[in-house]
N, C-alpha and C positions, 0 to 999 in steps of 0.2 A: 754567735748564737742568733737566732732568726726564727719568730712565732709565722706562720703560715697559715691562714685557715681558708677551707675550702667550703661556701656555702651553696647550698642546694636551693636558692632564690627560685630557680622556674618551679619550684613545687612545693609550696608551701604546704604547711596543715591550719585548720581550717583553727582547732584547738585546742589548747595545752593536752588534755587527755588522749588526744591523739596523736601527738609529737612524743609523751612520756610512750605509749603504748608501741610504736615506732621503736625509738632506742632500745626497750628493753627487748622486741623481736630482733633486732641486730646485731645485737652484741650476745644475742645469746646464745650461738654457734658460732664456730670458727668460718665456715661456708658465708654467713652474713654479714660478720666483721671483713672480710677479706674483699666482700663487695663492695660497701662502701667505703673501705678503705682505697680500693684501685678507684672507684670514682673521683672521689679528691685529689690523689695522688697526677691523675690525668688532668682534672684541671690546674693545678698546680705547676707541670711541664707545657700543659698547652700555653700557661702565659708564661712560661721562663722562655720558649722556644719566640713567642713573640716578642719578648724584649732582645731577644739576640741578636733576631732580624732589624727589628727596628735602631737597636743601636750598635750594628753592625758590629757586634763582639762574640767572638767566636768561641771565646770561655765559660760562655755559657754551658752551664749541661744541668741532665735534669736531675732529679730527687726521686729515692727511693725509701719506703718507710721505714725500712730496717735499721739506717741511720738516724734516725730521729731518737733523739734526748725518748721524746715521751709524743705517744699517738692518742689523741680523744677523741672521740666520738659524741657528740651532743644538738642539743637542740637549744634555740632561745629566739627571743625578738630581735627583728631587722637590726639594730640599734647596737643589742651587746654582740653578737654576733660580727659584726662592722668593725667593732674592735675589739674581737678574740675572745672575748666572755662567751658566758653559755648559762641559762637558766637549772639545766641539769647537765652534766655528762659524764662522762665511764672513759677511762684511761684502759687500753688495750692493748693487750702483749702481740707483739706481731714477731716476735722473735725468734717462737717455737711451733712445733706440729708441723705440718706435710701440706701447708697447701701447697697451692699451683706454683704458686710464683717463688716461694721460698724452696722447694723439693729444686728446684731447676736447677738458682743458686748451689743447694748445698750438693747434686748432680757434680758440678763442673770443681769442687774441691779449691777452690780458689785460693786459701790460704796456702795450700802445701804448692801452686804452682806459682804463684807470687814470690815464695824461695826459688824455687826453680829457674824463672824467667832472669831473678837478680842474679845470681848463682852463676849461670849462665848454662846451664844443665839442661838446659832447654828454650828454646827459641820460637818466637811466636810468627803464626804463618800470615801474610798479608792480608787473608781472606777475613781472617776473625774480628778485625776491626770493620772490615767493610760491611760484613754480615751482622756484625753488632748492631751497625748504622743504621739498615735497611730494618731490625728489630726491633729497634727503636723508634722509628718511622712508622713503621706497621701500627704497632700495637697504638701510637697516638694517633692514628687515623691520617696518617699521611702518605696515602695508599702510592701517589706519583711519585715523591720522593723514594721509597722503598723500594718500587719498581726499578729507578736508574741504578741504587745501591744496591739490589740485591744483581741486576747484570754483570757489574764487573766484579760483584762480591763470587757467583758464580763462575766466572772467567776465572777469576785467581785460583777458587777451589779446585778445579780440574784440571789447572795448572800444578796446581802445589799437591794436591793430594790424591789423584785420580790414583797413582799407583804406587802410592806411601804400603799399604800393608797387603798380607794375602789372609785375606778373610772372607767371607762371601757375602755378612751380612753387609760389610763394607763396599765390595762391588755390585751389591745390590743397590745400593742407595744411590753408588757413582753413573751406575747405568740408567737407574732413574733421571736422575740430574741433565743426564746427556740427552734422553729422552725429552725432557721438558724445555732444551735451550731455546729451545725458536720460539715456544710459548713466553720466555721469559724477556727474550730479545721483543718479541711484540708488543707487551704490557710497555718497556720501556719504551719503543720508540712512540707510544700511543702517549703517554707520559706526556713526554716533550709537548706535545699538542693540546691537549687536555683529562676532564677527568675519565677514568678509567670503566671500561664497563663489566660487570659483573663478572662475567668468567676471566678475566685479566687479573682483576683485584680475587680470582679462585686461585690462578694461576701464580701469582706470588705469595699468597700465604703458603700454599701447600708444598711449593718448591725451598721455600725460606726452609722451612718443618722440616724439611727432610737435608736440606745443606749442615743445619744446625745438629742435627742427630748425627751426621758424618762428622763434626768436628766433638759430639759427644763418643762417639766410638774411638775416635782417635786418643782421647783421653784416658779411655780405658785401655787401650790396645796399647799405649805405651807407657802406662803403669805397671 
């Protein structure tokens, strides 16, 4: 077990009635909770992801809130705050409703293919790690990283699934993909060199989007 907390230092409030006033606008919809919940959640991976580097262990990986014992959300002074207190806070279910990031999750059915994969009833295709990688990279703003990963994460898909099913919305997506390679080959070899400029860093989100939706199709198509 491991307490984590994640403090919002570069933006303080000025004073208590406006940190209480704060909490209770955020936690009082699922849409607000969910936002500051991913903000923490990213700083929390951004320094898991630097001690990995730094201590060169590859075991690292990051956190997601789902897994957490218990999520809060609160406010308090530099001090208790430092060490994990909080003047007020509100414990929050992240475990139910539709948002973003939980719909995705329960999307991809995970528990019934988890039997599947042990099982051996199904086999997982090389792409889906790679493309994990590059999602994972995306979303914590590590737009260079994503770029090489989502290359060869596309290489694999076109290899492995370009002509897995006969469906259209499926070779729509695959024709896409093929459409966008050189877009995707450029982002990475820009990569290598430095940071990424605007339509590159367009060019891998929206190609990731659409690799991922082809490995959601596939989910369904062979259910």
């Amino acid at each position: 077990m491991a307490r984590v907390t994640a403090i919002r230092a570069f933006e303080p409030f000025e004073r208590e009635e406006e940190a209480a006033a704060w909490l209770t606008a955020a936690t009082a919809e699922e849409a607000g909770i969910d936002a500051v919940v991913d903000v923490g959640i990213a700083l929390v991976n951004e320094a898991l992801h630097a001690r990995a580097i730094a201590a060169a262990d590859p075991r690292t990986h990051g956190v997601v809130p789902e897994r957490a014992v218990a999520v809060r959300i609160g406010w308090g002074s530099g001090e208790a705050t430092a060490a994990g207190a909080y003047s007020e806070a509100r414990e929050v279910d992240v475990t139910v409703g539709a948002s973003r990031r939980r719909q995705r999750t329960e999307d991809m059915r995970p528990q019934e293919r988890v039997a599947a994969l042990l099982r051996g009833r199904e086999s997982a295709a090389l792409c889906e790690l790679l493309l994990l990688r590059a999602r994972s990279d995306l979303d914590a703003g590590r737009s260079r990283e994503a770029a090489l990963q989502l290359r060869v994460g596309v290489d694999a898909l076109l290899s492995e699934l370009a002509g897995a099913f006969d469906d259209d919305g499926h070779r729509e997506d695959v024709d896409s993909l093929e459409g966008r390679r050189q877009a995707v080959e450029t982002a990475a070899e820009r990569a290598l060199v430095g940071a990424l400029a605007p339509e590159a860093e367009a060019a891998v989100s929206e190609s990731l989007v659409i690799a991922e939706r082809v490995l959601r199709g596939r989910r369904v198509l062979e259910s």
